[in-house]
N, C-alpha and C positions, 0 to 999 in steps of 0.2 A: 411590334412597333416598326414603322417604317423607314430607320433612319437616312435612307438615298432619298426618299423624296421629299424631307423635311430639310436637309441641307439642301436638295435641288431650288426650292421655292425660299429658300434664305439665299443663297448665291448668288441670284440674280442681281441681287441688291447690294452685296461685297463688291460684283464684278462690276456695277457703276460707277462705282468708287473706288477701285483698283489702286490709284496713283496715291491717294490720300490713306489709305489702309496700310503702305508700303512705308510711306513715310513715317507712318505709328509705329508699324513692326519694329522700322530700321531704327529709329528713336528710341526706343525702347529696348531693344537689342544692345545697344551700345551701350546704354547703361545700367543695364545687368550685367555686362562683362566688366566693366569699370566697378562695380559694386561686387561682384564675387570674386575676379580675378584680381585686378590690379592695385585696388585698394587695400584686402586682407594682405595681399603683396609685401606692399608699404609697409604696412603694421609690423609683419613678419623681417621685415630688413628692419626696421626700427626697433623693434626688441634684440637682433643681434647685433646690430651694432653697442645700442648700450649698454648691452651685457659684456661686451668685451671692451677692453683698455687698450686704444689706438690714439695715434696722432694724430691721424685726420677725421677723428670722429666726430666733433663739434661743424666739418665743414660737413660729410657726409650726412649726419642730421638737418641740417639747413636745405640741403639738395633734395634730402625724400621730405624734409616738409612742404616744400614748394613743390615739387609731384604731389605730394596729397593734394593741395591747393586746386593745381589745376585740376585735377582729377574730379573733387569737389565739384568745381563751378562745370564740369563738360557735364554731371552728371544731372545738376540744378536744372541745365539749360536743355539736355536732352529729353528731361520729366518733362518740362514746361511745354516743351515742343510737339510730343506728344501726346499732353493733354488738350491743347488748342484744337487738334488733327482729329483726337477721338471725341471729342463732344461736336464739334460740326460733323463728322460722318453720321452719329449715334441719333443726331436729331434730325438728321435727314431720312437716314434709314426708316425710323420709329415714324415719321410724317407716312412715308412712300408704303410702309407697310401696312398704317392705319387705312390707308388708300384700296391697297391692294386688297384686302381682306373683304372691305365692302363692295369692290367693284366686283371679286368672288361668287359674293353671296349673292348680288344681284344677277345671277346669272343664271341662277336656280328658277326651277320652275314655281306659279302660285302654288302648286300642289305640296312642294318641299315645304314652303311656307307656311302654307296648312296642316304638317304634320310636326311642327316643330315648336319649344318654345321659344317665344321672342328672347325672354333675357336671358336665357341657355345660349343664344347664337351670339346675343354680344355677350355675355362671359368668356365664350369657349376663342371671341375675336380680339378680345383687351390678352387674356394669356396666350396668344399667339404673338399678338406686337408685344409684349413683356419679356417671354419666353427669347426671342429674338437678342434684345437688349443684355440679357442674362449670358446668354450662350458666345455673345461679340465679347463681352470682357471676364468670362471668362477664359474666354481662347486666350486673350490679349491676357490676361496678367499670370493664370496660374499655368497655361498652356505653354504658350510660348516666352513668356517674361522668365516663371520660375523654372521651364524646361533649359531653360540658356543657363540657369543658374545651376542648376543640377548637371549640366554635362559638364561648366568651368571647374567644380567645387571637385568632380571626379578626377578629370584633367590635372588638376594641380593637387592633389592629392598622390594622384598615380606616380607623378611629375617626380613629387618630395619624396614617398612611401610605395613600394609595390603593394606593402601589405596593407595599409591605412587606403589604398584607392581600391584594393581588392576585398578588402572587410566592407568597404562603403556601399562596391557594386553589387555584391551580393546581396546587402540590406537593402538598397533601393528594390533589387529585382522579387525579394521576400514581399514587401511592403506593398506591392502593385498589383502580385497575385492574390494578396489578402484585401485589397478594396478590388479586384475585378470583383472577387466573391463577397464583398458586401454591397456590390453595386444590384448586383444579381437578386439579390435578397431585397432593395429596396426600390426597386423599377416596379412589380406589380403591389405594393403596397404604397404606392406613390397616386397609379394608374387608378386605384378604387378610390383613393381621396380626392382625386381631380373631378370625377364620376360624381361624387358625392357632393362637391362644392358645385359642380354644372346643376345637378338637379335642386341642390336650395338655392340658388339664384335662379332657376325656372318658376320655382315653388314660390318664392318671394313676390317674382313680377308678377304671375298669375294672379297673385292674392290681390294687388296693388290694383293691377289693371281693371278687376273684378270690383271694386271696393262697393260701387253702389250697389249692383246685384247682392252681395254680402251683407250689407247695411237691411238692403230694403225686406233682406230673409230673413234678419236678425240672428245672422250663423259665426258671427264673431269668435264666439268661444269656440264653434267646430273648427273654423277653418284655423285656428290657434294651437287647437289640440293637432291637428292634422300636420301642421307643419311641424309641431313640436319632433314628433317621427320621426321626420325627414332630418331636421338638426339633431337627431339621437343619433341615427344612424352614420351623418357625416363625423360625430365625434369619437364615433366608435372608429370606425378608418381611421380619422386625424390621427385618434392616440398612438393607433398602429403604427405608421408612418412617422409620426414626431419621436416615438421612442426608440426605432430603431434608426432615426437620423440622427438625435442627439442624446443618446445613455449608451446602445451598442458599439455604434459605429465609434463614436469618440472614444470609448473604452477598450476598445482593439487596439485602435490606431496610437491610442497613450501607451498600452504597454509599451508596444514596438518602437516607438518614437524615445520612449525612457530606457530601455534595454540595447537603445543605438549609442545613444549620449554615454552614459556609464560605460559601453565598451570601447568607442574610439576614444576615451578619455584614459580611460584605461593603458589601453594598448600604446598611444602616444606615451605616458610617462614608460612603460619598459623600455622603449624604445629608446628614450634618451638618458635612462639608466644603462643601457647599453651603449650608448654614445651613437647612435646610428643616424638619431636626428638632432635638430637644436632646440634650445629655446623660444626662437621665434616659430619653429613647426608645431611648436605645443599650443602656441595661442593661435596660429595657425587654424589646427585643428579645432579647435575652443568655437573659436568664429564660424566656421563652418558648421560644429554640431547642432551650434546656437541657432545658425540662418538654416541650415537644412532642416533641422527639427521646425522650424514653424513653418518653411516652406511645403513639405512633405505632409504638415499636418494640416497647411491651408489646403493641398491637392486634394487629401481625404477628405475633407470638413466639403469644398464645393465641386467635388467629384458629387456627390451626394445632389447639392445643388443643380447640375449638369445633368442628372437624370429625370429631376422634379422637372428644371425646364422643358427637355424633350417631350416627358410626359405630357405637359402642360400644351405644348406646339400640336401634337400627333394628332387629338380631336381636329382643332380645327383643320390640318392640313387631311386628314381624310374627310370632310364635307367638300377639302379645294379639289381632291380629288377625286370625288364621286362623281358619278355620272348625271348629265344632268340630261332630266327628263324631257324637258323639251330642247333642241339644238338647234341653230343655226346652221345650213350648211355652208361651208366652204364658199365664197366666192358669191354669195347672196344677191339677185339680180334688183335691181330697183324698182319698186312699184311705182307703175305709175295711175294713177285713177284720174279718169276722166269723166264717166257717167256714173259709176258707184253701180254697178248689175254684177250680185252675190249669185254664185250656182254653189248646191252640193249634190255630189254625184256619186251618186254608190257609196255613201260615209258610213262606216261601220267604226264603232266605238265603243269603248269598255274600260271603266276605271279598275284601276290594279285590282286585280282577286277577284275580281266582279263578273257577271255577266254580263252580255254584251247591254248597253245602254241603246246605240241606234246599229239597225241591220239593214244595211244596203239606202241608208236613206237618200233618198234625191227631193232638192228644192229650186226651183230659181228662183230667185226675188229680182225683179226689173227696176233699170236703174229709174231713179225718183221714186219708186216707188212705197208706200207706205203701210208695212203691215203690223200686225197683231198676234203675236204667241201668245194662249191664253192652255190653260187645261188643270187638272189636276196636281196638287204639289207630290214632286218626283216622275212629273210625265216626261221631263226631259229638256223644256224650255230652259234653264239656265245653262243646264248644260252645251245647249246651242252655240249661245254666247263665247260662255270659254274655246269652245271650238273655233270659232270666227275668230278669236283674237290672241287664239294662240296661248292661254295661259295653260290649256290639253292637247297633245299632238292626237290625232285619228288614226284608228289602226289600219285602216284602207279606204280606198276610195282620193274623192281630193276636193279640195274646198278652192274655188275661183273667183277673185275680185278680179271682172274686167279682163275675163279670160288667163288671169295669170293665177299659177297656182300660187297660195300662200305659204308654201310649204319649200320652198324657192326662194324666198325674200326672207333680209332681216324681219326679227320679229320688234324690235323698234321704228320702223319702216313701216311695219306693219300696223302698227299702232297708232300711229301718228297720225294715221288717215281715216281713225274714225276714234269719234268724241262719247263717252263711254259715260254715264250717269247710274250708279248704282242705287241697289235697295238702300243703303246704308251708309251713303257716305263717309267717308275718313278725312279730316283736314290736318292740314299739318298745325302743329304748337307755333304760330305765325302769327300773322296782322292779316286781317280780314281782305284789305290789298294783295300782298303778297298769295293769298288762299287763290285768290280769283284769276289774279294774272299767271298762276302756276304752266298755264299751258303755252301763253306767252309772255313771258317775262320783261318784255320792252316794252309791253301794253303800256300807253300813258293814261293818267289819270281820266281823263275824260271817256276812253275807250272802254276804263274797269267800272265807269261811273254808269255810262250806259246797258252795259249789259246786267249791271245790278239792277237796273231800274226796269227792265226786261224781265227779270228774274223777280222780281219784287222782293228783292234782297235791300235794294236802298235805304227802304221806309224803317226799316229796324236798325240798317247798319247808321246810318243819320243820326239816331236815337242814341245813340250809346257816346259815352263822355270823350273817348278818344276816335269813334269815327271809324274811319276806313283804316287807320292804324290799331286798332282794336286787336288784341291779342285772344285767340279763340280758347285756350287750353290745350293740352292733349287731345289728339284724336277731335276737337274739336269740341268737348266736355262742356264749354261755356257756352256754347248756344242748344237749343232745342233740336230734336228732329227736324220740323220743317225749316228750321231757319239753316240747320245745315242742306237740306237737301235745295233750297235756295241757292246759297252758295255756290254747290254743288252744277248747279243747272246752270247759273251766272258763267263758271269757268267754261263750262262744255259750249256753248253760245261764244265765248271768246277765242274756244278753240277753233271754230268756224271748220269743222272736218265736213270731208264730201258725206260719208254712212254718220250716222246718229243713233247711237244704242241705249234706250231707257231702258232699264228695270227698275220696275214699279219708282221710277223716280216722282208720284208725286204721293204716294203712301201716307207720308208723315204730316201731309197738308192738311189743313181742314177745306172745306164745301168753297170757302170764301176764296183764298188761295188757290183752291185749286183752278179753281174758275178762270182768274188774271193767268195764273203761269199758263195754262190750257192755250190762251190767245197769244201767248210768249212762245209757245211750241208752235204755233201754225208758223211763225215769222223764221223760228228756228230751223225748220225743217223745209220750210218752201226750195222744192227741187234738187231734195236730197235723198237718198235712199235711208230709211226712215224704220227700226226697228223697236217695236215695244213691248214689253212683257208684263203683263196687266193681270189682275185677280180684280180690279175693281173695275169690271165691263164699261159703266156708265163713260170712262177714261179713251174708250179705242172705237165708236161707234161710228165713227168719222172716215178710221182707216179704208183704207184702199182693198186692203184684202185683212183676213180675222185666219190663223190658222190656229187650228186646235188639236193639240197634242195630247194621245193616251197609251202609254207602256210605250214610248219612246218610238210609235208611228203619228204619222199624220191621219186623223180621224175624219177628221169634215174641214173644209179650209169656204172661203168665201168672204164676202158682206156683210155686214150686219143683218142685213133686214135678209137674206138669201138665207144665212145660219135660224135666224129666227124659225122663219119658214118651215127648214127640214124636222126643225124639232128634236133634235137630237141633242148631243151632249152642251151644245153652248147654246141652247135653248132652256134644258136642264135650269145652268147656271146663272145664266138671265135671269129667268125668272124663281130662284131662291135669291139673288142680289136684289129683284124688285119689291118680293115678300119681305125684305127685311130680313133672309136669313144666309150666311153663307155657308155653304156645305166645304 
């Protein structure tokens, strides 16, 4: 476990708050000294004074009641003071952190994305802001509140007793060795339970996410029993872990804690059998065994705690600090596009473990210009894409928008300048407004109204009881295929980017649809550089140029009616699309 750079990426967020953390510490500080030092003080003069028969005892009593008093109220006002301090820091931090954690993740490549599960990454992100919150108090209360208390309680122990301070220090330094070594014991039996609750909250959202797929297989009972496993095996860990936090560890720490009491109790009465101390050192000590026994036993009980949190932190702060696949460099120049003219030149690519995907490929696509990737599934056409936009870095070669490499520029920058319509749309859990204006957010009603009517999104979002404030579901669950892939096209049209990248964006359409949005695309694309990714030919016959990809080369490229011609592989496919069958 890493604990430097688990403190590193929590400190940043103490050090914002420095002046306000200070004022808790000092708060707090001052009254743990006032509550271990000065107070059992009092106590201790108050028990000798009334034990013994003086003249001015009645005035003397008066004088340390009114020290209790103030003592009291510095100590009232100092809790208070530092509870106002640590809940505005706590909800700052917990805000800043939830922040931090997402702005993290988003920094990962589509590929991280694709190899991970969704509700594994927010599990592994709520116990990191938790974890946080865990580790700020307990620093604050058993760190440094009960450490001030444990060095006063030594101090005046030492103060009254050489031997009552040195029976004490010896027991603390016993006590500390025996929870490092129960700590040691409970850090990787911690680490397999956090493991185990990451993978049933993977396991859970899978199932969730899945539900229709599930439904429509009728695997109910599998996917039940399947998980069941999975929560067997987390409560196999749990017990691990819960029995050696709360039966072991607390059985240790009671002997020790019971064998300290009984001795300094002890040894004070000989003491003052001996006459060496007073009466008021006995209650003294009393108070002390009392406050350090639950002190010493809270340090054990959320020492234990302080390990779980680390644990809990360590996942997420290793994905903060993994490497990310694709990077940004340094100082990123800004794209500027002006005609939209794509070259790739000499691109060699290859997903992790893999063989190379493309070798040496060179393309140029002219700006305005309007082509066609068409070929066999796994000839390499998607992978194109990812390329162009960065969601895969190339392993040589270089990809040029407008002569700039994109390898050079943010990849938000990068993105922004071309409007990207996928197989499969994703909308957000929104209002059918909000869905469309995603790319411009200031879009007014009339702007979002047109480009739906463009999209022939209108005619169904009209239809529905709430309109254009119409809430889609998850992922977009409440509408159809084509009505998300409507949407979809509505947003990209409002994005108004110079490139235009369809995959198979009208797939989910029927004949009738596809037909309108088809006419919605000439308007879309008019004098833009214009890519498609088509399995359904009838869709790209128009294009400017048709390339056809086979084992990740360019095979035959041209025209429609030029490909026809050759006869060859997008000839093949033609005419199995014309037969009625696709291959």
């Amino acid at each position: 476990m890493n604990y430097k750079s688990i403190f590193r990426h929590y400190w940043r967020f103490v050090k914002e708050e420095i002046t306000v953390n200070v004022v808790v510490l000092f708060s707090y500080g001052v009254c743990a000294i006032f509550t271990t030092v000065i107070i059992p003080l009092l106590y201790k003069e108050i028990i000798d004074v009334v034990t013994v028969v003086s003249i001015n005892g009645a005035r003397q009593i008066v004088e340390l009641l009114i020290y209790l008093a103030l003592s009291i109220i510095v100590v009232t006002i100092g809790y208070r003071v530092g509870d106002y301090f640590i809940i505005r820091f706590q909800s700052t931090a917990i805000k800043k952190l939830n922040d931090y954690a997402l702005q993290k993740l988003d920094k990962h490549s589509y590929t991280f994305f694709s190899n991970s599960f969704t509700g594994s990454l927010i599990a592994k992100a709520k116990r990191f802001v938790d974890a946080f919150d865990t580790l700020h108090q307990q620093f604050v209360w058993n760190i440094w509140i009960d450490g001030i208390k444990l060095l006063s309680a030594i101090t005046v122990l030492w103060y009254s007793s050489r031997i009552l301070g040195l029976v004490f220090l010896i027991w603390v330094a016993v006590f500390v060795v025996v929870v490092k070594f129960l700590i040691k014991l409970q850090i990787p039996k911690n680490l397999k339970m956090s493991e185990s609750e990451s993978l049933n909250t993977a396991r859970f959202s899978d199932v969730i996410t899945n539900i229709f797929t599930i439904k429509t297989f009728a695997t109910e009972k599998r996917e039940y029993e399947e998980y069941q496993k999975v929560t067997d095996a987390e409560e196999v860990n749990r017990i691990i872990a819960w029995k050696q936090e709360a039966f072991w560890t607390p059985f240790v720490q009671g002997v020790l804690v019971n064998v300290f009491q009984l001795l300094m109790i002890t040894i004070s009465c000989v003491l003052w059998f001996k006459g060496v101390i007073s009466p008021g050192t006995i209650v003294l000590v009393i108070v002390y065994a009392t406050s350090v026994t639950e002190i010493v036993w809270g340090i054990g009980r959320n020492t234990i705690r302080i390990s779980r949190a680390f644990t809990d932190a360590d996942e997420m702060v290793k994905i903060i600090d993994q490497g990310l696949d694709v990077k940004d460099i340094d100082n990123p120049l800004k794209l500027e596009v002006s005609k939209g003219e794509i070259i790739f030149d000499d691109v060699t690519f290859a997903y992790e473990n893999g063989n190379d995907v493309f070798q040496k490929l060179n393309l140029h696509i002219k700006p305005g210009e309007r082509i066609a990737f068409v070929g066999h599934s796994g000839a390499g056409k998607s992978t194109i894409l990812k390329l162009l936009i960065r969601f895969v870095d190339i392993k040589s070669g270089t990809i040029k928008i407008d002569e700039q490499d994109i390898a050079k520029v943010a990849q938000g920058d990068l993105r922004s300048q071309i409007a990207y319509v996928p197989q499969d749309p994703s909308l957000f859990h929104r209002t059918l407004r909000e869905n469309i204006a995603y790319a411009k957010p200031d879009a007014s009603q009339d702007e979002i109204i047109e480009v739906a009517k463009k999209a022939h999104a209108d005619e169904f979002i009209t239809g529905l009881p709430d309109g254009y404030e119409s809430l889609v579901g998850e992922r977009g669950v409440k509408l159809s295929g084509g009505e998300r892939q409507r949407v979809a096209i509505a947003r990209a049209m409002l994005k108004n980017s110079p490139i235009i990248v369809l995959d198979e964006a009208t797939s989910a359409l029927d004949s009738i649809s596809e037909a309108k949005i088809q006419d919605a695309f000439k308007e879309l694309i008019k004098g833009k550089t214009t890519i498609v990714i088509a399995h359904r030919l009838s869709t790209i016959r128009n294009m400017d140029r048709i390339i056809v990809f086979s084992n990740g080369k360019i095979s035959e490229e041209g025209t429609h009616a030029d490909l026809i011609a050759k006869k060859g592989t997008y000839a093949d496919l033609w005419n199995s699309q014309v037969g009625g069958f696709i291959e």
